[in-house]
C-alpha positions in Angstrom: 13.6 24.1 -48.1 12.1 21.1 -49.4 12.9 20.0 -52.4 10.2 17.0 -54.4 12.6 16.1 -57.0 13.4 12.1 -56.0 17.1 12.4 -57.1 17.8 15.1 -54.6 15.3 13.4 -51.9 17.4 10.3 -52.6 21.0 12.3 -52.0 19.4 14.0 -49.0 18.6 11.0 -47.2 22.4 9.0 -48.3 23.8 11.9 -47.0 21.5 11.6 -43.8 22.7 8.0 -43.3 26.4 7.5 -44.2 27.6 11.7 -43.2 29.3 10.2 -40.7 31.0 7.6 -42.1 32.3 9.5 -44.8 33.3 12.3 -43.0 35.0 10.6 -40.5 37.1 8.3 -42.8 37.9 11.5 -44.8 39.0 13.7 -41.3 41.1 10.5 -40.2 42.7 10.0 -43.1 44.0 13.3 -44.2 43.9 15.0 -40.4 42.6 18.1 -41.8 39.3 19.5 -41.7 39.1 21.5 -44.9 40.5 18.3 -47.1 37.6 16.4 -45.3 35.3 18.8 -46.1 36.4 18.5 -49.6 36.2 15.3 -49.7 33.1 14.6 -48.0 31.7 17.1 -50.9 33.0 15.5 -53.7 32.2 12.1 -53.0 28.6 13.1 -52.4 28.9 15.2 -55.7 29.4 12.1 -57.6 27.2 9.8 -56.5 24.4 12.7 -57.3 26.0 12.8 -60.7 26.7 9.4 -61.5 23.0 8.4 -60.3 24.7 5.1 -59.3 21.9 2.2 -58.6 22.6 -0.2 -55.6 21.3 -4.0 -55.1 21.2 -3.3 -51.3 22.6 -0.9 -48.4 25.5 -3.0 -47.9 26.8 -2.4 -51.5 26.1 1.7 -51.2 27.9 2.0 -48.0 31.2 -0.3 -49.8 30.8 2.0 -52.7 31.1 5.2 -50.5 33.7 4.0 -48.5 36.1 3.5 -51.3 35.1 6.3 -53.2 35.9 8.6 -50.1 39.0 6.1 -49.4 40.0 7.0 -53.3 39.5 10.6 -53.0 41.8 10.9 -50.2 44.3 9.0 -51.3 43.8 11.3 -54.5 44.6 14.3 -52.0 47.2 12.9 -50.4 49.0 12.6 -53.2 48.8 15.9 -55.0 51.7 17.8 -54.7 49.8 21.0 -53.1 48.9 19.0 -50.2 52.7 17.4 -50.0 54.1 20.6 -48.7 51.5 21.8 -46.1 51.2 21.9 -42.9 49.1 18.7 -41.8 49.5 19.6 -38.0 46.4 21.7 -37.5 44.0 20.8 -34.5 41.1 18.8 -35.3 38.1 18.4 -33.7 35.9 15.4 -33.4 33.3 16.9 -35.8 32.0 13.5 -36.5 29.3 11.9 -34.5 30.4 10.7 -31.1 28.0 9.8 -28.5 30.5 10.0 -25.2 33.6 12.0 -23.9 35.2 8.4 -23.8 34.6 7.7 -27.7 35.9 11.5 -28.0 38.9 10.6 -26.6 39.3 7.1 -27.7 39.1 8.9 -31.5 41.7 11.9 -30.5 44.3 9.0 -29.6 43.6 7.3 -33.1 44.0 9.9 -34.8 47.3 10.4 -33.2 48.3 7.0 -34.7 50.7 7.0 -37.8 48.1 7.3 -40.9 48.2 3.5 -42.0 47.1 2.1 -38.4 44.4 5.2 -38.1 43.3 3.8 -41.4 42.6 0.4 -40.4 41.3 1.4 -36.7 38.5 3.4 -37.8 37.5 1.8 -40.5 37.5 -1.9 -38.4 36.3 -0.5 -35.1 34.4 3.1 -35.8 33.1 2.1 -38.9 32.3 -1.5 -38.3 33.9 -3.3 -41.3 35.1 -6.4 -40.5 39.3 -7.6 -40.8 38.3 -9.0 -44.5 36.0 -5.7 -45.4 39.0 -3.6 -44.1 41.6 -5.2 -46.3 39.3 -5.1 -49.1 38.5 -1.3 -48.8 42.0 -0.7 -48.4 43.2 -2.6 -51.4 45.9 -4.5 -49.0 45.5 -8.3 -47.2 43.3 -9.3 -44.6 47.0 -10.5 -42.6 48.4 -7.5 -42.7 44.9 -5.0 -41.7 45.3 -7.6 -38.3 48.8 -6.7 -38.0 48.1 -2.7 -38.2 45.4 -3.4 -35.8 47.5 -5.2 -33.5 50.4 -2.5 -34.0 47.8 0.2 -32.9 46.5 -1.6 -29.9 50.1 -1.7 -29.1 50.6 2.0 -29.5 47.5 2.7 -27.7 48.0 1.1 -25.1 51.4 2.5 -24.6 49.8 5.7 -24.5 46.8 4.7 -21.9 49.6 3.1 -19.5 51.5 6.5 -19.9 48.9 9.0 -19.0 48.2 6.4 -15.8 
């Protein structure tokens, strides 16, 4: 179906380029695929509603990433989602090229939700340490610290599975 309205076009080909990225921050941070897909629809929703206008790429992508960081903070937080079971098997629905980068992402998204956080959004994602903290709303020091924690814990498990 193709639509010649330019709003849609223009949603069509944001959700082209940054799917991935929003999806995947949504699936690591709440570990479960039908808050991601929530997520992933209401942050799309809003920037087709809000008809948001961007200086460049760099600031769309920064908005998206905290808007989808926002909303699932907002989900985290409700008290519906409090009391259910977050344990349910995910998949790597998001965009991975290898088995390796499959498998890298499984142990991540092992880690305890703050060092997932900072992982995939420095190293899957691309931001740098000072991007991270910024998207995160915490200091630079302390996304290097999660990182480090987390190359800690995954190494631990790598050297376990030897």
């Amino acid at each position: 179906m193709h639509n010649d309205d330019p709003k849609v076009q223009e949603l069509e080909k944001t959700m082209r380029e940054y799917k991935n990225t929003v999806y995947g921050i949504a699936l690591t941070m709440l570990i479960n695929k039908s808050d991601a897909d929530d997520v992933f629809q209401e942050v799309f929703l809003l920037y087709f509603i809000k008809q948001l206008s961007f200086d460049n790429e760099a600031a769309k992508k920064a908005w998206l990433i905290r808007t989808t960081i926002y909303k699932c903070r907002q989900q985290n937080a409700s008290k519906w989602n409090q009391h259910i079971d977050k344990t349910e098997e995910f998949n790597a629905d998001i965009c991975l090229e290898t088995q390796e980068d499959k498998d890298i992402y499984s142990d991540v998204m092992n880690l305890p939700q703050k060092l997932r956080e900072a992982v995939y959004l420095h190293c899957f994602v691309g931001l740098s340490v000072n991007e991270t903290a910024e998207m995160l709303g915490v200091r630079a020091n302390t996304v290097s610290m999660r990182l480090k924690k987390a190359k800690k814990h995954l190494k631990n498990r790598l050297e376990g599975d030897l």
